[in-house]
C-alpha positions in Angstrom: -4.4 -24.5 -26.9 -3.7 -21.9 -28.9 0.0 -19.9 -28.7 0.9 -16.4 -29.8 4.5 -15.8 -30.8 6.7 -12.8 -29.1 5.4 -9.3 -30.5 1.7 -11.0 -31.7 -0.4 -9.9 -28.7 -0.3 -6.7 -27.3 3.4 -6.3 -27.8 4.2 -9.3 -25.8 7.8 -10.3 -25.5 7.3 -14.3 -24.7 4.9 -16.9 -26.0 1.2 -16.4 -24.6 -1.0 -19.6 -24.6 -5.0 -19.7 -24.5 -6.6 -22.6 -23.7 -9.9 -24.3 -22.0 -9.9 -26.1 -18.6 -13.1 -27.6 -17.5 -14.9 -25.3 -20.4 -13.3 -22.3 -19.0 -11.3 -20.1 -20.9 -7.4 -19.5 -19.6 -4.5 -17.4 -20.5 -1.2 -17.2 -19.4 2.1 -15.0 -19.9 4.5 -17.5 -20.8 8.3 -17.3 -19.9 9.5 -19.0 -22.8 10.5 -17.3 -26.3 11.0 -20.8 -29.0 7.6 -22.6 -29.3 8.8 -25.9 -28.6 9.4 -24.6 -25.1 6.1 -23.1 -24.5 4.4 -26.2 -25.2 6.1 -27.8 -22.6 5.6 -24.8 -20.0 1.7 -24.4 -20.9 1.3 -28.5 -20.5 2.7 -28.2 -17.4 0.7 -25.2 -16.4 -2.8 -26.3 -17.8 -1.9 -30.1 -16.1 -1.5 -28.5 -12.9 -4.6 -26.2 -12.7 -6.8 -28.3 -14.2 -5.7 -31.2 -11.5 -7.1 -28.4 -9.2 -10.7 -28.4 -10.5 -11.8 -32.2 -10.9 -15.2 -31.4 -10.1 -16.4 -28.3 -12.3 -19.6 -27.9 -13.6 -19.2 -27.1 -17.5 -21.8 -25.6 -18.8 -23.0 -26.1 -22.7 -22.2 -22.4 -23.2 -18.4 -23.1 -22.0 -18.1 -26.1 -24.2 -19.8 -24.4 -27.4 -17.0 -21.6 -26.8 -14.2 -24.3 -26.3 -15.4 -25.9 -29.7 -15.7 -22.8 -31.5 -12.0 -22.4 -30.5 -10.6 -25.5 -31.6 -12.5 -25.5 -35.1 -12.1 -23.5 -38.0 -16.2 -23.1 -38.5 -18.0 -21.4 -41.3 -20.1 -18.7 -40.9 -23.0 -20.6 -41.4 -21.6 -23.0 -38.2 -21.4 -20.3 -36.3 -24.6 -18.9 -36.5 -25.8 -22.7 -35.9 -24.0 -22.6 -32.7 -25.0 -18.8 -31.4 -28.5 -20.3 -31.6 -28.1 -23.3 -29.8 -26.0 -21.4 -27.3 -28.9 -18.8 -26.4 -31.3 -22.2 -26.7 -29.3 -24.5 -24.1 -27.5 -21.5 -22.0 -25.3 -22.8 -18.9 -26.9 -26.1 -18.9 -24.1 -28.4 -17.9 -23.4 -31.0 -20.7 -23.6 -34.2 -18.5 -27.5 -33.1 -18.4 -27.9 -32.9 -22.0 -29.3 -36.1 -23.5 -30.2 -36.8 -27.2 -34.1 -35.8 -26.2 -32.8 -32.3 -25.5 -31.8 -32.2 -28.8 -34.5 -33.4 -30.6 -37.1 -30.6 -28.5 -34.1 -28.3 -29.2 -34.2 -29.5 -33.2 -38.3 -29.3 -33.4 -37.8 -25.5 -31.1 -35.5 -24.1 -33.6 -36.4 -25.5 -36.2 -39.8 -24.9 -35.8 -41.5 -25.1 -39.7 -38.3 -26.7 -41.9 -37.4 -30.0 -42.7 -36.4 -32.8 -40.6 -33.4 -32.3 -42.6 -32.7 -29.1 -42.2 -33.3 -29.6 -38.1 -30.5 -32.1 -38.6 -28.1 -29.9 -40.3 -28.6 -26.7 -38.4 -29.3 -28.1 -34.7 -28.4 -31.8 -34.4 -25.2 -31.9 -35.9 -23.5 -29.1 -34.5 -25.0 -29.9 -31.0 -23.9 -33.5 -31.1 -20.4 -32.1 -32.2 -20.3 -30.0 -29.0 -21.0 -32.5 -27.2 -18.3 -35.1 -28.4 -16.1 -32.8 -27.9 -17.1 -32.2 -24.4 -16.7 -36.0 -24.0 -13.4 -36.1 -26.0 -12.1 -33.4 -22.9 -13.9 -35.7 -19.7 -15.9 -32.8 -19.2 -19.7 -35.5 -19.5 -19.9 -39.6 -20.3 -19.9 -40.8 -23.8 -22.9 -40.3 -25.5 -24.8 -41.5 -28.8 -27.1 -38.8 -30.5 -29.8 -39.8 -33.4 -30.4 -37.4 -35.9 -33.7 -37.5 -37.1 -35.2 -39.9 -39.8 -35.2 -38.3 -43.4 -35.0 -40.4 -46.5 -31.8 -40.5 -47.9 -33.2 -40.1 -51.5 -32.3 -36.4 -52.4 -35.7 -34.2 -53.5 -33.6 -33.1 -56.1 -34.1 -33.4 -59.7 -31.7 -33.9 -62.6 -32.0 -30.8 -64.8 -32.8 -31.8 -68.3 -30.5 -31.4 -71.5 -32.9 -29.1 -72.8 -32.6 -26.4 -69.8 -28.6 -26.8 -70.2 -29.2 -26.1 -73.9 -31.2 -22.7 -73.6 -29.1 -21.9 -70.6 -26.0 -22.4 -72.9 -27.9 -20.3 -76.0 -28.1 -17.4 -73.3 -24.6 -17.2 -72.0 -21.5 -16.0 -73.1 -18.0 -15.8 -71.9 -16.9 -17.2 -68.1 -20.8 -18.0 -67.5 -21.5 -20.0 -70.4 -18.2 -22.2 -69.2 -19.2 -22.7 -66.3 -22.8 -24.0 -67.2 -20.8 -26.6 -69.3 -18.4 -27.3 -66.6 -21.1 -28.0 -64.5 -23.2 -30.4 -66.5 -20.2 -32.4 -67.9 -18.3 -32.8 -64.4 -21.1 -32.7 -62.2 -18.1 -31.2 -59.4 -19.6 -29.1 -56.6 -20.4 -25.2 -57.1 -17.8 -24.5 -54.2 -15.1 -26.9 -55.4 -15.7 -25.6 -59.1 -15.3 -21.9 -58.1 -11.7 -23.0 -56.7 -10.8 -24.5 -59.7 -7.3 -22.9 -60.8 -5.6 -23.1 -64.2 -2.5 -25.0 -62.2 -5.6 -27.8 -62.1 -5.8 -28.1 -65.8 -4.2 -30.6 -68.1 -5.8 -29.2 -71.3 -2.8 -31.0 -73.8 -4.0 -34.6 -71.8 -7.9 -33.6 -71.5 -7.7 -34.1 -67.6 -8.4 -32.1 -64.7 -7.7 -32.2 -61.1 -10.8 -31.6 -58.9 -11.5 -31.9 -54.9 -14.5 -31.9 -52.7 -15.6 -29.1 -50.3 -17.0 -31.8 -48.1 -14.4 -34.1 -48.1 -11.5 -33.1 -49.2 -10.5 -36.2 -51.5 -9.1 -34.9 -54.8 -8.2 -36.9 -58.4 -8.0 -36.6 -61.9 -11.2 -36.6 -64.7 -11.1 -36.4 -68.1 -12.5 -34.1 -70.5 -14.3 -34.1 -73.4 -12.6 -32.2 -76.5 -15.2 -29.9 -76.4 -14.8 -28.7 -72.8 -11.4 -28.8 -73.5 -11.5 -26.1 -76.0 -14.0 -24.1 -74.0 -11.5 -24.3 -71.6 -8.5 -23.3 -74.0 -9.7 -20.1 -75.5 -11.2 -18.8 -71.8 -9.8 -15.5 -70.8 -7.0 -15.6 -68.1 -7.8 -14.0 -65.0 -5.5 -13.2 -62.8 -6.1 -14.6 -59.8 -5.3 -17.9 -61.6 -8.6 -19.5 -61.1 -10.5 -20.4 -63.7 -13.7 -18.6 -62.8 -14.0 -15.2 -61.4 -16.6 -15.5 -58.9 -15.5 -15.6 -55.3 -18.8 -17.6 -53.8 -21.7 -19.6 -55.0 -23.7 -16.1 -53.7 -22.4 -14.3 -57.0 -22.9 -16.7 -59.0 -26.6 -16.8 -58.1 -26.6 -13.0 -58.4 -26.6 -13.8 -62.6 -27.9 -17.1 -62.9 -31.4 -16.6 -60.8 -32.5 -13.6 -63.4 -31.0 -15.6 -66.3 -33.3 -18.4 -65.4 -36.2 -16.4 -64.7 -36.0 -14.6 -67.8 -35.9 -17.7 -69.7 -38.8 -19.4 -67.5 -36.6 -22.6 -66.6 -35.5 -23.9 -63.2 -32.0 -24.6 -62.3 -29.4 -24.6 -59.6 -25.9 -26.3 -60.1 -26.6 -29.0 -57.9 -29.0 -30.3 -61.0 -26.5 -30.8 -63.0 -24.1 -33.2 -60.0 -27.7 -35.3 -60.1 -27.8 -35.0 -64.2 -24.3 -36.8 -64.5 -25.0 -39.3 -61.6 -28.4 -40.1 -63.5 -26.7 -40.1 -67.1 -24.0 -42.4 -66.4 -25.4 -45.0 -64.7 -28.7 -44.7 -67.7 -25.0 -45.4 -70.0 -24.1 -48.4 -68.1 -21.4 -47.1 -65.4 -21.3 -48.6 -62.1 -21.8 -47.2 -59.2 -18.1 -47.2 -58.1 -17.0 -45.8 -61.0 -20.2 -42.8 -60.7 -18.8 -42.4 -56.9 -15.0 -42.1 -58.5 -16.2 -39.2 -61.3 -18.1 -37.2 -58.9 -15.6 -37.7 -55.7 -18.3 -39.0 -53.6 -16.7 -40.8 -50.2 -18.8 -44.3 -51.2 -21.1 -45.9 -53.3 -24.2 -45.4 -51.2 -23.9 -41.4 -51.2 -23.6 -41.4 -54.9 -26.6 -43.7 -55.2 -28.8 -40.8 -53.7 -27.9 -38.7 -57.0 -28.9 -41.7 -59.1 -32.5 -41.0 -60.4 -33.6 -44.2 -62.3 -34.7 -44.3 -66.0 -36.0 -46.8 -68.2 -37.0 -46.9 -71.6 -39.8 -48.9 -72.7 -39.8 -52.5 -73.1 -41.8 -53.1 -76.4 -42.5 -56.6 -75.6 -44.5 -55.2 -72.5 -46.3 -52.6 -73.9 -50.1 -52.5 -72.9 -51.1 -52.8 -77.1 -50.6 -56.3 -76.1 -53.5 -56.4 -74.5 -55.7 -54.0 -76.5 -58.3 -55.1 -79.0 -57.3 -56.6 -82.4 -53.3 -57.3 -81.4 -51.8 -60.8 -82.3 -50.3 -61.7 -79.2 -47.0 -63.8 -81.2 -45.0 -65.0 -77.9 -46.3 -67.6 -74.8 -47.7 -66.0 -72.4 -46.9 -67.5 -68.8 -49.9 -70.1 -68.0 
């Protein structure tokens, strides 16, 4: 339910509630003018009508607009949703089964990636649908996504497209190419970076996830530290002054396409994964540096590497080598 304080809606003198009974949307004039007591008049009110209607059919259309309502969704959620909306119409959820999603993934999906028909149809339709559940509106349901290999198709970018990138760069953008490849922190989360964040006198700095919303402290190397330091203050108080990942691409596509390299940011969260386990970190303490929820979701950034073993080198076995140690029998 959603309330609107006296003089918020249309010049209304009480509380006014919205709500959703049976995937329907309600709203009602309250009498009441302290919130505390219009939470107790709209439970009564939406108990008593929706003891009225038991049996309503709720359609996925009434549920998606319910959800919609109760979230805070994206943009990009949003348009997930209007499409699977026009897809599914005023089916009612208890004839929706996870088949209907996977001809409703393959439909709209028609020509991406299994993983991409999982982001953009089966996850915000089995949302919708829990959510109907969570309201008694259909039965509890399980919903597979489909199968795609959880080993990212991402590559680490190499130091030697972080070096020209950082020859070509000056100012804000030439920070944040090194605040990328030394943190490995997401673009979104980096953008939000403030200068309240920073501990430059103890080389630390508090980051968070966009996906998660854990936060802690990483160090920083003296380097970054002094990058950091002599940065221009903006004053908005963040550290960068891009407002989305979008204008960030704005400079950094043409950069990279002058200089005949390949790079997005997310490179450089697979770089440090890759780098620190090649240096000997464990896994846990990758997962803790890049603020991944658990061991396994940091293991799809690790990219092994392995240097050469000279003791199994194929001029063992070419002509003319002295083979000096037993070889198994």
């Amino acid at each position: 339910m959603r309330y609107y304080a006296p003089g918020t809606r249309k010049g209304n003198r009480t509380y006014v509630v919205r709500g959703y009974v049976n995937g329907q949307q309600v709203e009602k004039v309250l009498e009441a003018t302290k919130l505390s007591d219009a939470k107790k008049e709209a439970g009564d009110f939406f108990a008593a009508i929706r003891g009225r209607a038991p049996d309503e059919i709720v359609t996925f259309r009434n549920a998606a607009a319910a959800f919609s309502e109760a979230k805070r969704l994206g943009k990009q959620d949003v348009a997930y949703i209007k499409r699977l909306v026009a897809f599914f119409g005023d089916r009612p959820v208890t004839e929706i089964v996870g088949a209907d999603l996977i001809a409703a993934a393959h439909a709209l999906g028609h020509g991406t990636t299994d993983a991409n028909k999982n982001r953009a149809v089966i996850t915000p339709g089995s949302a919708i649908l829990h959510y109907a559940s969570d309201q008694g509106w259909c039965q509890v349901r399980r919903f597979r996504r489909l199968s795609v290999s959880r080993r990212s198709p991402r590559k680490p970018v190499s130091g030697e497209t972080v070096r020209l990138l950082l020859a070509n760069t000056t100012g804000h953008q030439h920070l944040f190419i090194a605040w990328l490849y030394e943190t490995g922190q997401r673009i979104t989360a980096s953008l939000k970076l403030r200068r309240d964040d920073l501990d430059l006198r103890a080389g630390m700095a508090m980051v968070t996830s966009s996906k998660t919303d854990d936060h802690g402290q990483i160090g920083l190397s003296p380097e970054l530290v002094a990058m950091l330091s002599n940065s221009p203050l903006l004053p908005t108080g963040r550290v960068f002054p891009w407002g989305d990942r979008h204008n960030v691409y704005r400079w950094l596509k043409p950069l990279c396409a002058r200089l005949g390299v390949s790079y997005t940011p997310h490179q450089s969260r697979h770089a440090m994964a890759t780098d620190l386990r090649a240096l000997g970190y464990d896994m846990k303490a990758i997962a803790e540096r890049g603020l991944w929820r658990d061991e396994r979701s940091a293991g799809r950034y690790v990219h092994h590497r392995s240097t050469a073993v000279g003791e199994r080198g194929v001029v063992l076995l070419l002509p003319g080598k002295k083979v000096t140690r037993g070889e198994p029998g």
